[in-house]
Residue frames as a rotation matrix with the C-alpha (Angstrom) as fourth column:
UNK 1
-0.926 -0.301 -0.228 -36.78
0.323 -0.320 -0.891 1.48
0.195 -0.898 0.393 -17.55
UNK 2
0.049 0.929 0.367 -40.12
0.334 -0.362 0.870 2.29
0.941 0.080 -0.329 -15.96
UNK 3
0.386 0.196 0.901 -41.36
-0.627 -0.661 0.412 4.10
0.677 -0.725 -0.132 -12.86
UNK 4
0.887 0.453 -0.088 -41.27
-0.260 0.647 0.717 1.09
0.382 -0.613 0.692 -10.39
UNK 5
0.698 -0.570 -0.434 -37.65
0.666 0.739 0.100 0.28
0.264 -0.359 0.895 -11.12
UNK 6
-0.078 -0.405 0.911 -36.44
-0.109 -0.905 -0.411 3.81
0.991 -0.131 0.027 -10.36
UNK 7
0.527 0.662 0.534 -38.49
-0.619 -0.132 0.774 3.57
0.583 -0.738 0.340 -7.03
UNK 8
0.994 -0.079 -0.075 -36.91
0.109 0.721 0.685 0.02
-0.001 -0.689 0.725 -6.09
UNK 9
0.131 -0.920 0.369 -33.18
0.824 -0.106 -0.556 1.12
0.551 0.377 0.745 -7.26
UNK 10
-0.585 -0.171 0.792 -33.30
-0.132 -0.944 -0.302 5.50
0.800 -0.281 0.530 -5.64
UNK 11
0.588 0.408 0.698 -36.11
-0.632 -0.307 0.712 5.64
0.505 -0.860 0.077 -2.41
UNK 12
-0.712 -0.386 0.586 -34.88
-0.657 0.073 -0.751 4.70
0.247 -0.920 -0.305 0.86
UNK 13
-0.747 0.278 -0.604 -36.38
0.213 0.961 0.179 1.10
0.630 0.005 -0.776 1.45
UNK 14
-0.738 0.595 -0.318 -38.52
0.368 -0.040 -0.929 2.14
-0.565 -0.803 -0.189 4.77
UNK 15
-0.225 0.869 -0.441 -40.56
-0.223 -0.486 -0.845 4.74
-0.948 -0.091 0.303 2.54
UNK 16
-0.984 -0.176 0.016 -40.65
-0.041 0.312 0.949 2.89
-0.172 0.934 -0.315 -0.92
UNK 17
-0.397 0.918 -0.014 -44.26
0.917 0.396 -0.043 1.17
-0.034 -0.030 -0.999 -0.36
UNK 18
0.748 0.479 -0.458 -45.74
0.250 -0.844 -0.474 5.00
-0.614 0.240 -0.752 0.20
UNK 19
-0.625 -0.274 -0.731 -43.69
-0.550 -0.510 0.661 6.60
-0.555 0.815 0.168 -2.28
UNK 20
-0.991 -0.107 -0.084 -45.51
-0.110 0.261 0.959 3.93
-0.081 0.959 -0.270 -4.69
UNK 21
-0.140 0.990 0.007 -48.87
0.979 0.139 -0.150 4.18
-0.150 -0.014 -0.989 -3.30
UNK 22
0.235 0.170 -0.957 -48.72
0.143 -0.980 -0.139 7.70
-0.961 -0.104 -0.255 -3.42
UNK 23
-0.758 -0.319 -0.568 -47.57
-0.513 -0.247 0.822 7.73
-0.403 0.915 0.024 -7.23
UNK 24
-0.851 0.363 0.380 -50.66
0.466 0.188 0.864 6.25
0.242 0.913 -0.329 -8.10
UNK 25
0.457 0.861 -0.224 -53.19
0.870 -0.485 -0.087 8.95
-0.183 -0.155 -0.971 -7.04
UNK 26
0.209 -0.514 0.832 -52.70
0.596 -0.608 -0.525 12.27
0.776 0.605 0.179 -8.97
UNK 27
0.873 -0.032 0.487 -52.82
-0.392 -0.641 0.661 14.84
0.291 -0.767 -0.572 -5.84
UNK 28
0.786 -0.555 0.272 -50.30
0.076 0.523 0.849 12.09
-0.614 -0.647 0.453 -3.84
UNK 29
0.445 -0.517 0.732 -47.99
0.867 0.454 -0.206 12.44
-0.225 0.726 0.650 -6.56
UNK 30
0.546 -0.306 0.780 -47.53
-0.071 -0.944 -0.321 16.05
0.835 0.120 -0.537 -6.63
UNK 31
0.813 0.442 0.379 -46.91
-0.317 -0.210 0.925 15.80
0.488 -0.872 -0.030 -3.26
UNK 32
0.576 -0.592 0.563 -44.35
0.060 0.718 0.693 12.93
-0.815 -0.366 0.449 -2.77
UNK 33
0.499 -0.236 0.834 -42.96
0.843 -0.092 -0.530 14.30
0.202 0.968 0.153 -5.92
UNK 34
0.801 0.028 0.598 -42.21
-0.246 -0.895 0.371 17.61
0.546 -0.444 -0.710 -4.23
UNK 35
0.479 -0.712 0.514 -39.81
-0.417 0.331 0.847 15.84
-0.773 -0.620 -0.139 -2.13
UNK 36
0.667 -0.316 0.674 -37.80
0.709 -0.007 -0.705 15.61
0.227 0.949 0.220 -4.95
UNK 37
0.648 -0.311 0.695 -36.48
0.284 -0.748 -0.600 18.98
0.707 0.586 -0.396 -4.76
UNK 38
0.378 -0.380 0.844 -35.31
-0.536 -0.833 -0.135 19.65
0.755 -0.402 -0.518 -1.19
UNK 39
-0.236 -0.971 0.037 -35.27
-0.963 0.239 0.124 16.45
-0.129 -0.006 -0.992 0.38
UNK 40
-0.056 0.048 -0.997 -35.07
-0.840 0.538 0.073 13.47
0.540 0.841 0.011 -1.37
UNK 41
0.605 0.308 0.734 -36.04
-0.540 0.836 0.095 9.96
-0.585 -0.454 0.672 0.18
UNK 42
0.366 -0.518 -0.773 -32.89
-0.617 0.486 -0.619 8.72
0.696 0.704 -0.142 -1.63
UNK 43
0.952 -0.299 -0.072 -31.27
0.293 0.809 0.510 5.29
-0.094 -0.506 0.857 -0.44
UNK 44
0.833 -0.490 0.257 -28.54
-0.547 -0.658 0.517 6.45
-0.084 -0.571 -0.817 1.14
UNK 45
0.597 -0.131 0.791 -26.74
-0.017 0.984 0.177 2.93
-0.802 -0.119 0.586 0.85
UNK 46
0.156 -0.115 0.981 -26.49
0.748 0.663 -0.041 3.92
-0.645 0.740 0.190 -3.06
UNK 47
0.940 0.171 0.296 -26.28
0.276 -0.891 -0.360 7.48
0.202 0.420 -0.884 -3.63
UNK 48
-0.478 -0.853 -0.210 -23.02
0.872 -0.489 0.000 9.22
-0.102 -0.183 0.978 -3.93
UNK 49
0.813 0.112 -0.571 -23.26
0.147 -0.989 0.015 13.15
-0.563 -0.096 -0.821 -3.89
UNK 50
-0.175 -0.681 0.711 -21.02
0.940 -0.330 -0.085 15.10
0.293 0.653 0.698 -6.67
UNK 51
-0.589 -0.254 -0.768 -20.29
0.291 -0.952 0.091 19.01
-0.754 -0.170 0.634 -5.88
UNK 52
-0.317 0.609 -0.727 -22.24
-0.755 -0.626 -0.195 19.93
-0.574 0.487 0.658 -9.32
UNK 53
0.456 0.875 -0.163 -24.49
-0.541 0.127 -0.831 18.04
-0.707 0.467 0.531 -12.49
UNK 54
0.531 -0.551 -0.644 -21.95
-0.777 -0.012 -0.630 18.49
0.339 0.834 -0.435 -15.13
UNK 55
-0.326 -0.929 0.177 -19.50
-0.945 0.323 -0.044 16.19
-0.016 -0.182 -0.983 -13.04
UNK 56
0.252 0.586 0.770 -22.08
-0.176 0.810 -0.559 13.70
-0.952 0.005 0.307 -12.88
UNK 57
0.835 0.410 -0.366 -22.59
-0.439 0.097 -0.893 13.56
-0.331 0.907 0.261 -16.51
UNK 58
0.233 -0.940 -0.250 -18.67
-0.853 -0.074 -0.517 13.67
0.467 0.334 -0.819 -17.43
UNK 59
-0.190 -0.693 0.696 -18.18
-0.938 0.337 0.078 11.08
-0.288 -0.638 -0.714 -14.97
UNK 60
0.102 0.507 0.856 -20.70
-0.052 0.862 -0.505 8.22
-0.993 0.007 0.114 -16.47
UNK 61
-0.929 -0.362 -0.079 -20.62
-0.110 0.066 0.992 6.50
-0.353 0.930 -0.101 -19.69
UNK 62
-0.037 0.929 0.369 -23.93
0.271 0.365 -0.891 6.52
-0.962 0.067 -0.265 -20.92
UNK 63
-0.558 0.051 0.828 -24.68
0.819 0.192 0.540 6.21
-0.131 0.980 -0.148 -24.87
UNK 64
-0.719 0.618 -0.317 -26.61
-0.145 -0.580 -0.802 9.84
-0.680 -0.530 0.507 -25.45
UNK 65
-0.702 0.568 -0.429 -28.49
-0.612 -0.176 0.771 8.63
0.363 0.804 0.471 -27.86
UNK 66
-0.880 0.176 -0.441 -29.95
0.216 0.976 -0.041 6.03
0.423 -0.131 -0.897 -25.13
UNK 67
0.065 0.863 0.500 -33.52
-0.295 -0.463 0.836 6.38
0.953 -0.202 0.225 -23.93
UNK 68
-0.959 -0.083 -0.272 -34.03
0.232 0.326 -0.916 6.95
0.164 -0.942 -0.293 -19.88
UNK 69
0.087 0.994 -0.071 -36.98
0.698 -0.010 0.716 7.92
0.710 -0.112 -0.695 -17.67
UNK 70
-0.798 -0.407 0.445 -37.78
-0.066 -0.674 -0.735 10.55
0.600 -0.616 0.511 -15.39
UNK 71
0.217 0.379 -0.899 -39.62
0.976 -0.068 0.207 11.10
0.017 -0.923 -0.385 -12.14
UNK 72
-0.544 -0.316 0.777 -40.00
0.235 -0.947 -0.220 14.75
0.806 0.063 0.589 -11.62
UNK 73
-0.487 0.512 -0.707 -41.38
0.585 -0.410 -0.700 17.39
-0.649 -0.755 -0.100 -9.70
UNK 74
-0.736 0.162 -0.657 -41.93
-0.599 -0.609 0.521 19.20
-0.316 0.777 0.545 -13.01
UNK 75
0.134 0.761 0.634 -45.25
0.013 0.639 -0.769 17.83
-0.991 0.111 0.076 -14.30
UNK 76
0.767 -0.371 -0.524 -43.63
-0.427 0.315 -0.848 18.41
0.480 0.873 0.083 -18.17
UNK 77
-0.164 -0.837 -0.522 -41.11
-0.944 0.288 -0.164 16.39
0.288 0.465 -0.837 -17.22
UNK 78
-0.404 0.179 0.897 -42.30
-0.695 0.577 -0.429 13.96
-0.595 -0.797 -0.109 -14.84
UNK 79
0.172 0.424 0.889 -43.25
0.145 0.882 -0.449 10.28
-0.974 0.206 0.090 -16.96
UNK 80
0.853 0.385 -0.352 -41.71
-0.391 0.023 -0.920 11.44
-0.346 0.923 0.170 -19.86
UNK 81
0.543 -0.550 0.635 -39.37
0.599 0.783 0.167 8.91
-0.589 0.290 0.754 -22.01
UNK 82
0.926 -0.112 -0.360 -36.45
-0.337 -0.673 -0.658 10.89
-0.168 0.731 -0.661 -24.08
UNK 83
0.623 -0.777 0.097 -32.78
0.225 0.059 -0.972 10.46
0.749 0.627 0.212 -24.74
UNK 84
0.181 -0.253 -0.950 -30.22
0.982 -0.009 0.189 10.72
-0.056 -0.967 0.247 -22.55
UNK 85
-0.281 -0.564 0.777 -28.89
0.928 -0.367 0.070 13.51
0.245 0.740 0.626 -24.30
UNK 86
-0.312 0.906 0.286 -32.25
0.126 -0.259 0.958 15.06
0.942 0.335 -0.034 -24.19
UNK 87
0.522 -0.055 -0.851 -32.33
0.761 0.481 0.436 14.52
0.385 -0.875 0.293 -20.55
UNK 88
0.008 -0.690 -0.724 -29.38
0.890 -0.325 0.319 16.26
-0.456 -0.646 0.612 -19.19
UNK 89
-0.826 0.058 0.560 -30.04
0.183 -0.913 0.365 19.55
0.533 0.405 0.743 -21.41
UNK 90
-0.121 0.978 0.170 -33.93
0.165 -0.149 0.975 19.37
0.979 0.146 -0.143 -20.05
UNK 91
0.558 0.346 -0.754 -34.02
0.729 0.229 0.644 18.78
0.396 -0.910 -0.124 -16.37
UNK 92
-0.570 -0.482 -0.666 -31.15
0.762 -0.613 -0.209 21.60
-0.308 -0.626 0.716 -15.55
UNK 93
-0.724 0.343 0.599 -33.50
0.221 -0.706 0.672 23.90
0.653 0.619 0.436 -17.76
UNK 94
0.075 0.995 -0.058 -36.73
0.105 0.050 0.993 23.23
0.992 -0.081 -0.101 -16.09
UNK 95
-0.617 -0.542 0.570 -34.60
-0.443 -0.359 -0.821 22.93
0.650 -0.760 -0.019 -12.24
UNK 96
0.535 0.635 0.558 -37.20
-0.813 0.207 0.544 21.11
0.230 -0.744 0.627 -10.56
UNK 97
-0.187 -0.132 0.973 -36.12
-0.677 0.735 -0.030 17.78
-0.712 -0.665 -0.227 -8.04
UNK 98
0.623 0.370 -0.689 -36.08
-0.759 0.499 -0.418 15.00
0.189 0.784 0.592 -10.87
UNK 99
0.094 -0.386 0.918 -34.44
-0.223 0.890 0.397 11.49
-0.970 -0.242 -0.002 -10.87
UNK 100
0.304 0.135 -0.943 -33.46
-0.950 0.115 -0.289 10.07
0.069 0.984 0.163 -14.15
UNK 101
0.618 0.247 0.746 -33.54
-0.429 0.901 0.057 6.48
-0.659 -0.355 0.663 -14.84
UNK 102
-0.309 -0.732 -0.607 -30.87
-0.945 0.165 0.282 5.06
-0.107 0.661 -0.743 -17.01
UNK 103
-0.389 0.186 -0.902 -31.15
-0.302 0.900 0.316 1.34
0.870 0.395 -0.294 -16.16
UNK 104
0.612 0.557 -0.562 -32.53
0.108 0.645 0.757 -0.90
0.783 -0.524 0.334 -13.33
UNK 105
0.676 -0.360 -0.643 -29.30
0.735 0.385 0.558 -0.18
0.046 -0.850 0.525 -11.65
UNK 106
-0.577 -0.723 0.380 -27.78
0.796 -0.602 0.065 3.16
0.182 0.340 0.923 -12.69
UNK 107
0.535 0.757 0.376 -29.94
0.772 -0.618 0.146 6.57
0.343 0.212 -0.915 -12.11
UNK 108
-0.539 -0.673 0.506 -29.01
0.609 -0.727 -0.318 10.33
0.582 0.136 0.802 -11.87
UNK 109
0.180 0.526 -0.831 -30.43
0.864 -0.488 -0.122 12.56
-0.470 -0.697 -0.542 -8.61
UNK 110
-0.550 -0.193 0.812 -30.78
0.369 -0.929 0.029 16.51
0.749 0.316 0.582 -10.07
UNK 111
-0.595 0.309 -0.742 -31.54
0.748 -0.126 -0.652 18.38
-0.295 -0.943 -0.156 -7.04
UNK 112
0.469 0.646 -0.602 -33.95
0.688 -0.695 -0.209 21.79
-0.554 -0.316 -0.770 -6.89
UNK 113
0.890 -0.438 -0.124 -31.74
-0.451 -0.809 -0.377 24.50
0.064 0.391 -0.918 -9.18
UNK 114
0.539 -0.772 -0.337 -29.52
-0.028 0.384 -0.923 22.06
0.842 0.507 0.185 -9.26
UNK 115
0.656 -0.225 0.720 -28.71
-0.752 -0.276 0.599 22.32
0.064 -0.935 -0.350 -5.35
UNK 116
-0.114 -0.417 0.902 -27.66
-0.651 0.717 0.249 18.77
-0.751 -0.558 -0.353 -5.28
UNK 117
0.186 -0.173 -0.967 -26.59
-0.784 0.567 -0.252 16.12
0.592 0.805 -0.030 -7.40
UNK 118
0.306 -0.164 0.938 -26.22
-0.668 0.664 0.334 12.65
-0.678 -0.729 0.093 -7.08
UNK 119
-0.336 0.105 -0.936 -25.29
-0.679 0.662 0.317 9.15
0.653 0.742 -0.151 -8.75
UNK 120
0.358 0.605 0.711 -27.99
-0.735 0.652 -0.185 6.09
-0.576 -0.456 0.678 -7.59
UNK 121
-0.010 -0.641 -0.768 -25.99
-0.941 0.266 -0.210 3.27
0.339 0.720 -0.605 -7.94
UNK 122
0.829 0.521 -0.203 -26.43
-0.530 0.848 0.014 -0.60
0.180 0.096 0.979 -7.20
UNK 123
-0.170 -0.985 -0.016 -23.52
-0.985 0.170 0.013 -1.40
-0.010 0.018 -1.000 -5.92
């Protein structure tokens, strides 16, 4: 899983192309990263909404020993490869706007403090 296929799988098609120019210039990245937390440029098409985190989690099968990616707003989390496991303990800790990547067609929205949840799904 890498940055690109998060991007082409979770943003809202219109602003993909700047979301990914903007992820390669550090400043632009904070920035468009920031929108993360409050509101997300998620395809809409593919996103369900869940009431809290935990139901997410409970609701997917995912191996936790599998490795995902993240997109943050947190710069310690933000590009960093871990477990899923690892994952879902870290991002409610840290509360920033993050996106985990699972696969090419599977990813997990964690909103600001957890405001909002999502699954980014491929239908």
């Amino acid at each position: 899983m890498n940055e690109d296929l998060i991007i082409s799988l979770a943003i809202d098609r219109p602003k993909r192309e700047r979301f990914r120019e903007a992820m390669l210039h550090p400043r632009k990245r904070i920035k468009i990263l920031d929108s993360l937390n409050h509101n997300p440029p998620l395809d809409a098409r593919r996103t369900t909404w869940f009431s809290s985190f935990k139901n997410i989690v409970e609701s997917i099968n995912v191996n936790p020993h599998f490795e995902v990616y993240l997109l943050s707003s947190d710069e310690k989390l933000d590009g960093q490869i871990m477990t899923f496991e690892e994952a879902i303990k870290q991002v409610p800790f840290h509360g920033w706007g993050t996106i985990i990547g699972i696969s090419p067609d599977l990813a997990i929205y964690y909103g600001e403090t957890g405001e909002k949840s999502a699954i980014i799904k491929r239908k």
